[in-house]
One Martini backbone bead per residue (centre of mass of N, CA, C, O) as a GRO file, in nm:
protein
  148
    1UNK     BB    1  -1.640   1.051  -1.106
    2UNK     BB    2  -1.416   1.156  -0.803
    3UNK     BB    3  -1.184   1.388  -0.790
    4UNK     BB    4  -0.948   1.529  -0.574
    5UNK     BB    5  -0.641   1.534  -0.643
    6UNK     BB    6  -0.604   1.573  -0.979
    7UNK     BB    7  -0.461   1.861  -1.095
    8UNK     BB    8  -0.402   1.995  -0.774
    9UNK     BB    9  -0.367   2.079  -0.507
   10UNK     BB   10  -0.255   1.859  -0.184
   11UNK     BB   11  -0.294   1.775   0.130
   12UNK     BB   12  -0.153   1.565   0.410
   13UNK     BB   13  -0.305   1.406   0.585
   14UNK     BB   14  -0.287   1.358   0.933
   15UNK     BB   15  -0.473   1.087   0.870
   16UNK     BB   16  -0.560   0.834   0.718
   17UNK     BB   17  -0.842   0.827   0.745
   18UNK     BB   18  -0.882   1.134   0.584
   19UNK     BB   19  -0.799   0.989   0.327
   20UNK     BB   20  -0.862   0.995  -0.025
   21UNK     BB   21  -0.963   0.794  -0.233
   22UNK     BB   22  -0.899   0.760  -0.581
   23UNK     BB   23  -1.104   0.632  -0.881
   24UNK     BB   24  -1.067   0.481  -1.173
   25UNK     BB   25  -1.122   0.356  -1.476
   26UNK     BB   26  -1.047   0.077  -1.632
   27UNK     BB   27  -0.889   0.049  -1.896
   28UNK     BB   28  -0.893  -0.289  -1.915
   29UNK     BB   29  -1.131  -0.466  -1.890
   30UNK     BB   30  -1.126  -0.810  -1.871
   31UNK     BB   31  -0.845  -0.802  -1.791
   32UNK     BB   32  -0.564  -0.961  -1.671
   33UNK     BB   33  -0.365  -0.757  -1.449
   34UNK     BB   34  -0.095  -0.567  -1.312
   35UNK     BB   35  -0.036  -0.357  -1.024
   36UNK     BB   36   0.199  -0.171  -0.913
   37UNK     BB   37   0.320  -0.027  -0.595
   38UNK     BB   38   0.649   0.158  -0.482
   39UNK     BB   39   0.739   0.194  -0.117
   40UNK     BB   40   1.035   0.243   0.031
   41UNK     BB   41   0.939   0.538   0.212
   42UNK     BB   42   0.796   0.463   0.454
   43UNK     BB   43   0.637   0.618   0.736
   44UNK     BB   44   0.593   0.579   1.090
   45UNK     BB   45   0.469   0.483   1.444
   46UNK     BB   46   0.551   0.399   1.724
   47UNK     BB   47   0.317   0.324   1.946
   48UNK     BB   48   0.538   0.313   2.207
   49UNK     BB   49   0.776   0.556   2.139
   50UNK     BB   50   0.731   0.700   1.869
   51UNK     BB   51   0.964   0.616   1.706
   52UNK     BB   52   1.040   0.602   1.360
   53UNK     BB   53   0.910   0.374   1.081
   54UNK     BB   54   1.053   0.165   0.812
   55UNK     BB   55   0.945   0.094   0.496
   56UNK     BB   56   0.867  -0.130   0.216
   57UNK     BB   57   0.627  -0.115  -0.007
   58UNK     BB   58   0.448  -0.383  -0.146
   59UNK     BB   59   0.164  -0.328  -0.409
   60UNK     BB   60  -0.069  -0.538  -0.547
   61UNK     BB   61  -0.285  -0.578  -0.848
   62UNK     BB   62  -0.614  -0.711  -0.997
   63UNK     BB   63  -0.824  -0.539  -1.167
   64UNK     BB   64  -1.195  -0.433  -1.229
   65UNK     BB   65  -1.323  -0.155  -1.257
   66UNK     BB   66  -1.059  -0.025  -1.094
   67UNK     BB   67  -0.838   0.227  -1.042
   68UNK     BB   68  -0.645   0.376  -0.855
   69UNK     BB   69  -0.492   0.696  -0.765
   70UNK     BB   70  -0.154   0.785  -0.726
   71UNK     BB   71  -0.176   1.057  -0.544
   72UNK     BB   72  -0.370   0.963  -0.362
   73UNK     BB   73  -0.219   0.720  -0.253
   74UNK     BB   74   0.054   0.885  -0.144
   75UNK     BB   75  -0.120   1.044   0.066
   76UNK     BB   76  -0.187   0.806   0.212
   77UNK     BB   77   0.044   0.681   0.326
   78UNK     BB   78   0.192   0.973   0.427
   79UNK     BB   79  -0.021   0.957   0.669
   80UNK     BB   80   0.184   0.782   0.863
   81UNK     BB   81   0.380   0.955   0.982
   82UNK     BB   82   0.197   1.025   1.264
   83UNK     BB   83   0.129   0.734   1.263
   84UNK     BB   84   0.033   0.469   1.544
   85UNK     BB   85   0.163   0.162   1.453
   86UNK     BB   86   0.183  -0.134   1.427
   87UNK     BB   87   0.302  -0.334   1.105
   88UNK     BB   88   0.081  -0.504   1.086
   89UNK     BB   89  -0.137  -0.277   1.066
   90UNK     BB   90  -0.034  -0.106   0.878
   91UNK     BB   91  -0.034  -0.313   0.607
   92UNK     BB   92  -0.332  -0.432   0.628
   93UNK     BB   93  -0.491  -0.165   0.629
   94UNK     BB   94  -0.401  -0.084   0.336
   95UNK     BB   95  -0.490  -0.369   0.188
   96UNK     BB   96  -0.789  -0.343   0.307
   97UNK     BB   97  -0.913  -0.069   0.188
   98UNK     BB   98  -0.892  -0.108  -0.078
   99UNK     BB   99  -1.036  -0.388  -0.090
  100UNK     BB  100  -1.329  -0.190   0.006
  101UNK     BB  101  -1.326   0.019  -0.221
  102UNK     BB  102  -1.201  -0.099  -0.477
  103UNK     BB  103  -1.259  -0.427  -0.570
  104UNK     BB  104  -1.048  -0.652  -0.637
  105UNK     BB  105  -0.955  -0.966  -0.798
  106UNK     BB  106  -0.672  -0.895  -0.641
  107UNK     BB  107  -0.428  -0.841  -0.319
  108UNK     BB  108  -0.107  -0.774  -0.248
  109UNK     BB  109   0.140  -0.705   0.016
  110UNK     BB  110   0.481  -0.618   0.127
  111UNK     BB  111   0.632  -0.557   0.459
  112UNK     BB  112   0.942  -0.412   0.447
  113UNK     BB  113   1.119  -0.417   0.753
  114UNK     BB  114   1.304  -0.250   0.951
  115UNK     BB  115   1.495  -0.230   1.229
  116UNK     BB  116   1.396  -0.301   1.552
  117UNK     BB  117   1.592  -0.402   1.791
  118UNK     BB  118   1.742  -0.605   1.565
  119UNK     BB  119   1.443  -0.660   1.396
  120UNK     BB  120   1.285  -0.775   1.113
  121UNK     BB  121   0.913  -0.686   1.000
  122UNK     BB  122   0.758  -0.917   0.766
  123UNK     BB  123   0.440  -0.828   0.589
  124UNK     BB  124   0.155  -1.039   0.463
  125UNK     BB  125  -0.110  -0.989   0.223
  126UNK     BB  126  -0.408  -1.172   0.096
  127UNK     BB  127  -0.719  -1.152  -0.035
  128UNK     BB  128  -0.649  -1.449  -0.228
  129UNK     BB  129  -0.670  -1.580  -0.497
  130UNK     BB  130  -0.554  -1.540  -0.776
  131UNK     BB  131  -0.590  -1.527  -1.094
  132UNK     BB  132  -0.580  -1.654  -1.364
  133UNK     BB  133  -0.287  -1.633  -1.545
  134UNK     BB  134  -0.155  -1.418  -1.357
  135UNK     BB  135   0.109  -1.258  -1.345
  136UNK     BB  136   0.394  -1.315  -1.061
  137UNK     BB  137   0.604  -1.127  -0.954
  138UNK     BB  138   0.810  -1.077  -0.755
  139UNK     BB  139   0.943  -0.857  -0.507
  140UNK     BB  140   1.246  -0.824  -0.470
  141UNK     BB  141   1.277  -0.817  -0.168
  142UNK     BB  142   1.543  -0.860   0.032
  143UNK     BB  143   1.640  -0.967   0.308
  144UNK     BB  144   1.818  -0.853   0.553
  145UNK     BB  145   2.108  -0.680   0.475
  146UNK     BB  146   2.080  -0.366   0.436
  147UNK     BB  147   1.908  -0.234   0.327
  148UNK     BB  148   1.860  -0.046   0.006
   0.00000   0.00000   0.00000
């Protein structure tokens, strides 16, 4: 286990590539659990006008071996601060990453985007079929009407 972030001051990574996921040992191997993860202030930029995109970003899943560590995921998000990306590139891209280091035993992302150009833009996407029995609780974020 190789914590990069935890317990030290961290620099906000300048592009999503450059940030450290940090993963420690699940506390409780072989119970399907959940864990959430919500980012109601994520912003990113677009990737045509510059101009800053905002989404509540709602982030679910199902350890496996390892848990992310929280303070390494706030650096990747945060990340995006300056990073160029439509809004389906940015939430995929997310919870690819994750699922490709973390290798949980299923994980789901909600991108519930503010309205640029008056159209809100919400995306979704999950690993696969969730594990039998785990609990899965609404994402709770409202279809746009002045979200908030």
């Amino acid at each position: 286990m190789n914590i990069t972030h935890l317990g030290q001051p961290s620099k906000l990574p300048a592009r999503p590539e450059d940030a450290v996921l940090d993963y420690v040992p699940n506390p409780r191997p072989g119970r399907p659990y959940l864990v959430r993860f919500t980012a109601p202030e994520f912003t990113s930029l677009c990737p045509v006008t510059g101009q800053p995109d905002f989404a509540h970003l709602v982030i679910d899943y199902a350890p496996a071996a390892t848990i992310v560590e929280s303070k390494s995921l706030k650096l990747f998000l945060g990340a995006f601060r300056n990073h160029a990306a439509f809004h389906e590139d940015c939430t995929v891209g997310i919870a690819e990453r994750l699922v490709a280091e973390m290798k949980p035993l299923w994980l789901r992302i909600g991108g519930y985007w503010y309205p640029r150009g008056g159209i809100p833009i919400d995306v979704f996407w999950q690993s696969g079929e969730p594990p039998a029995g785990l609990w899965l609780p609404p994402q709770d974020v409202p279809g746009y009407r002045g979200r908030g």
